[in-house]
C-alpha positions in Angstrom: 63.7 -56.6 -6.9 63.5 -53.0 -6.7 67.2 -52.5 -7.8 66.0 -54.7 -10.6 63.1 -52.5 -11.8 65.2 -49.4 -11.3 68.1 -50.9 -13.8 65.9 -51.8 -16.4 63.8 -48.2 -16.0 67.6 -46.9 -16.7 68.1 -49.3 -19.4 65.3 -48.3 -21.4 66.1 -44.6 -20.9 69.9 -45.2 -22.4 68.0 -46.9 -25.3 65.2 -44.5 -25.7 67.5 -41.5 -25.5 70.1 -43.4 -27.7 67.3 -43.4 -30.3 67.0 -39.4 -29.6 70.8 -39.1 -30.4 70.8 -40.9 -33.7 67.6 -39.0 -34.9 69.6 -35.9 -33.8 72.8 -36.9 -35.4 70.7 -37.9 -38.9 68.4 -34.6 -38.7 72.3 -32.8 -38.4 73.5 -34.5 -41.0 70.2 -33.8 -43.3 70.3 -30.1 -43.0 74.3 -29.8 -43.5 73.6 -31.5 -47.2 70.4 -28.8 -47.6 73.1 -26.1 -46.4 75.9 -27.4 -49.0 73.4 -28.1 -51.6 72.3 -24.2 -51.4 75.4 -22.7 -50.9 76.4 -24.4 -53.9 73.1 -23.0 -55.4 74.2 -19.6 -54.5 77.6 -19.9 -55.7 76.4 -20.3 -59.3 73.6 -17.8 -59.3 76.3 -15.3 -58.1 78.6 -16.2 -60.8 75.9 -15.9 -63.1 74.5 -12.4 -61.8 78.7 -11.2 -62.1 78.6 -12.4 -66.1 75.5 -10.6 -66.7 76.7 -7.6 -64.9 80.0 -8.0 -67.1 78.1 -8.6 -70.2 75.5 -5.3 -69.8 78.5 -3.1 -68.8 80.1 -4.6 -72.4 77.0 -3.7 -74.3 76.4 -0.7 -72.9 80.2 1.2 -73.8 
């Protein structure tokens, strides 16, 4: 009976921390997205702030 108890104790720690692990895994996955999604965000404004740049330096010769 005890053995019992014990396996189901360790049962419903697998599943409880298998829960933890997919949360994890989905949190992970969230933030890479947020990271491309910014990087991406960066990417133009820097290619913006060069054409700018460019288009002063034109104006100002």
């Amino acid at each position: 009976a005890q053995m019992e108890r014990n396996m189901q104790e360790n049962r419903e720690r697998m599943e409880k921390l298998e829960g933890y692990w997919m949360e994890a895994q989905s949190l992970c996955q969230a933030v890479d997205e947020h990271l491309k999604e910014t990087q991406a965000q960066y990417q133009a404004l820097e290619r913006k702030y060069s054409k700018a740049k460019r288009l002063i330096k034109e104006y100002q010769q």
